[in-house]
Backbone as CSV, one residue per row, in Angstrom:
resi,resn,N_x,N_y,N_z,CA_x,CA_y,CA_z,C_x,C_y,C_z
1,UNK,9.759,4.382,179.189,10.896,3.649,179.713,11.539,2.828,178.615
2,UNK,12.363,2.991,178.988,13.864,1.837,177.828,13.718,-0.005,178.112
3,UNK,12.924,-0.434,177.149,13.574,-1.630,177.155,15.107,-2.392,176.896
4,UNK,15.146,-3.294,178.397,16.802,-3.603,178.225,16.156,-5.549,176.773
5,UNK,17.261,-5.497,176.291,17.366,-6.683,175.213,18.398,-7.585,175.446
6,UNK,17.999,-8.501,176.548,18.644,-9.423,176.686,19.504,-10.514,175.781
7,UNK,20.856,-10.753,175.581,21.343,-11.443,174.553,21.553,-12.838,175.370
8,UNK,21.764,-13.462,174.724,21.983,-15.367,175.029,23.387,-15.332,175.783
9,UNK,23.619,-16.122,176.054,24.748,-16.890,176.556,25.805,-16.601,175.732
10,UNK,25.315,-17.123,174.710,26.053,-17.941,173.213,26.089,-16.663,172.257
11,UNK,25.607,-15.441,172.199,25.749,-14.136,171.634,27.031,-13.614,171.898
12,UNK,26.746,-13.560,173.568,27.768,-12.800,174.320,29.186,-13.258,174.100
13,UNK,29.161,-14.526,174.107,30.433,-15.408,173.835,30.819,-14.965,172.971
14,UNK,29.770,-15.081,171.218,30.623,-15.078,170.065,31.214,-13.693,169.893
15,UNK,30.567,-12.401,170.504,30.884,-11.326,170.099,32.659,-11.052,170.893
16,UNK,32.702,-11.845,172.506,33.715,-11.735,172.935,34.345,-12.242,172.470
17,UNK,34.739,-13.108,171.629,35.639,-13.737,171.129,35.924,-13.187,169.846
18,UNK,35.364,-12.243,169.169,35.638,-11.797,168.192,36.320,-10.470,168.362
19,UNK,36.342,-10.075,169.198,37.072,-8.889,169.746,38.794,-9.749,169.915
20,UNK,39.705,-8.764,169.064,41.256,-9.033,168.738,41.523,-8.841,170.043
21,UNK,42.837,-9.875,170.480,43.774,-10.357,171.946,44.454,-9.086,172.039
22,UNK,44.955,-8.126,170.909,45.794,-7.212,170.801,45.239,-6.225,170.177
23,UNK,45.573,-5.227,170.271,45.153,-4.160,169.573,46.667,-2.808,169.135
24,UNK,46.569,-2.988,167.960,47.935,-1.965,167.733,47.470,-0.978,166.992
25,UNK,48.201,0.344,167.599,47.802,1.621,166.967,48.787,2.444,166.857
26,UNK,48.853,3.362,165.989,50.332,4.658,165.600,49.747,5.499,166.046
27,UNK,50.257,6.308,166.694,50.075,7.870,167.448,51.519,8.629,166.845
28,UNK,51.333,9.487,165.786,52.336,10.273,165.851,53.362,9.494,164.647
29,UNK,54.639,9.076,165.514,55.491,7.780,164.663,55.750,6.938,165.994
30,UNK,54.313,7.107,167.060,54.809,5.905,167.987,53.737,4.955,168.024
31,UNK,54.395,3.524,168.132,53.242,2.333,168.392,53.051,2.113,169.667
32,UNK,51.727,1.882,169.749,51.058,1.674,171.077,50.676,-0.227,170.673
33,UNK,50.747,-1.040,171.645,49.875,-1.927,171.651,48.987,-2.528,172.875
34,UNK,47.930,-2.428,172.904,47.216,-3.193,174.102,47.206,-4.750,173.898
35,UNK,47.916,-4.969,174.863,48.018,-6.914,175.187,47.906,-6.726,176.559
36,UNK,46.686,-8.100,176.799,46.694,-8.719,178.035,46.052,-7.525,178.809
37,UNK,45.342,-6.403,178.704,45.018,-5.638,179.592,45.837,-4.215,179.954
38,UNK,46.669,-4.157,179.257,48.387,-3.191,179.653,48.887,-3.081,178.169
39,UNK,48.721,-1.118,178.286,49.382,-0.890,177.081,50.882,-0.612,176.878
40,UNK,51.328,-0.801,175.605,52.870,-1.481,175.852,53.043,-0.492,174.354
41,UNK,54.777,-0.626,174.292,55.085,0.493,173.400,56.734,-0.218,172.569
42,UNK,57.421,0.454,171.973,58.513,-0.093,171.473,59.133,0.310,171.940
43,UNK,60.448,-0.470,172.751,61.357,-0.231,173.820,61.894,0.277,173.167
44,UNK,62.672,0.355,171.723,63.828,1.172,171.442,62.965,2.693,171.133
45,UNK,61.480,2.881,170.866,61.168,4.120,170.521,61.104,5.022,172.829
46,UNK,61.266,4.288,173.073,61.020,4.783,174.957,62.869,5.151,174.951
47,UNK,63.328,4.482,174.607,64.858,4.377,175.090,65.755,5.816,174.335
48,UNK,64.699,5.837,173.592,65.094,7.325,172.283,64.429,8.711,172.643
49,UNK,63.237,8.219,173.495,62.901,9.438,173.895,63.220,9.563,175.326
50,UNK,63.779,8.700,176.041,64.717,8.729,177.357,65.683,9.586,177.259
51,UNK,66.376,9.269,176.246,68.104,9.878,175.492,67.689,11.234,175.525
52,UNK,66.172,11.698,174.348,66.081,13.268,174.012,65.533,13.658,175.974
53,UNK,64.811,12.995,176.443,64.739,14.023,177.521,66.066,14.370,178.537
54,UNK,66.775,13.470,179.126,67.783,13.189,179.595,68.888,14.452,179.204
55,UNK,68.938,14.746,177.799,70.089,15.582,177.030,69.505,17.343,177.734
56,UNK,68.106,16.919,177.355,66.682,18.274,177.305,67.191,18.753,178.905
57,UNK,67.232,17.689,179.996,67.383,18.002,181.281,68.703,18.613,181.450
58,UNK,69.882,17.780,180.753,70.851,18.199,181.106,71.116,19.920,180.598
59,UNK,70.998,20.422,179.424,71.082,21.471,178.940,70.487,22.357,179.928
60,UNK,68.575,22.162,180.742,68.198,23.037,181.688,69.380,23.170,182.944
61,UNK,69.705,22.071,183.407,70.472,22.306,184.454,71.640,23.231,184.320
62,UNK,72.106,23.121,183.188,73.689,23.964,183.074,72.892,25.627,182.907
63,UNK,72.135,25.319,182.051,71.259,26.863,182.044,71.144,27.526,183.230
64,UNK,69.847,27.034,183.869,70.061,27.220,185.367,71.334,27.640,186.397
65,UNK,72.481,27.233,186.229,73.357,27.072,187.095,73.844,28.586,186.799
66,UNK,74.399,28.608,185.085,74.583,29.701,184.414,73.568,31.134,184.962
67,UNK,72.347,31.083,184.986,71.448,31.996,185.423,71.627,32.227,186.885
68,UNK,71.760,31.219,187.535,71.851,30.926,189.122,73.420,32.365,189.475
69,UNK,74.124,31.550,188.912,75.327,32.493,188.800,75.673,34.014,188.098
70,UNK,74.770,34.311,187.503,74.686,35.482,186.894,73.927,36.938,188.224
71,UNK,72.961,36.087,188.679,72.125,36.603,189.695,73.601,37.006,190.741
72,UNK,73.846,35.931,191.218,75.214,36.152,192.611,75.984,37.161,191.910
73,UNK,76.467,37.254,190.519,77.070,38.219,190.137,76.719,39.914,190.391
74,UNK,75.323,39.684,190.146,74.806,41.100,190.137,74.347,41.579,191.311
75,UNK,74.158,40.547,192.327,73.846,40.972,193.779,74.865,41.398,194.187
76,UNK,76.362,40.820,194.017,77.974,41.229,194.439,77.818,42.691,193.709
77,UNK,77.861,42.883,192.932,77.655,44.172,191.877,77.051,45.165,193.059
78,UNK,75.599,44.981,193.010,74.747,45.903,193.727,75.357,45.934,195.267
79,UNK,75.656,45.180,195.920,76.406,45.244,197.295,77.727,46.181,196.908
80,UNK,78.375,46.164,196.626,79.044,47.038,196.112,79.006,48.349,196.096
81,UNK,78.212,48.718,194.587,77.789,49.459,194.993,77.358,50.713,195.954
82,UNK,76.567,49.872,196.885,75.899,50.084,198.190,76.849,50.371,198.884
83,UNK,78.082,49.687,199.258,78.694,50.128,200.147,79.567,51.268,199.622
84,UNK,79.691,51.422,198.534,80.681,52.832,198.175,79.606,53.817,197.907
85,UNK,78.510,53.603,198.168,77.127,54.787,197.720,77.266,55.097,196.883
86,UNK,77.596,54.635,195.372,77.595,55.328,194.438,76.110,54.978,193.822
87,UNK,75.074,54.601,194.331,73.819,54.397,193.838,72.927,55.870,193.779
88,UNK,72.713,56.402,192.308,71.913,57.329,192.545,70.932,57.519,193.238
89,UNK,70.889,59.121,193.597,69.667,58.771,194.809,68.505,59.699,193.941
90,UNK,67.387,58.863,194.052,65.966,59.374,193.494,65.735,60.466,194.876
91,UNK,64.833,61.584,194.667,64.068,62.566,195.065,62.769,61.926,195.223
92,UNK,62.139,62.796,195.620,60.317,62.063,195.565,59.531,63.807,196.099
């Protein structure tokens, strides 16, 4: 069995108190900092990658719409088609 090693009062204290209020770290080219319990970041680096997603979204949507509309095109196409029977007919 594991002996547990009880520390003092006055251990526990000094070691907690030696542990930094803040803690800052780079990930990438972004800063992270832990204060107070809650990690926190640089508003203008959030506000920049708001902008790139925001642009990122907008471009999918027009894509989409573009694709969305290409489809109705080719279903009108194939209805078409269909109704003048000019769709080859397979054998089997």
């Amino acid at each position: 069995m594991f002996k547990t090693r009880r520390k003092s009062t006055q251990s526990l204290q000094n070691e907690l108190e030696s542990i930094p209020e803040t803690v800052k770290i780079q990930l990438d080219n972004k800063t992270l900092i832990f204060d107070d319990g809650k990690w926190k970041t640089d508003k203008n680096e959030v506000d920049e990658d708001v902008s790139i997603l925001r642009k990122q979204k907008q471009q999918l949507i027009e894509e989409n719409n573009y694709l969305k509309l290409k489809i109705e095109i080719l279903l009108n196409m194939l209805a078409e088609s269909v109704a003048k029977g000019n769709l080859p007919r397979f054998s089997m």
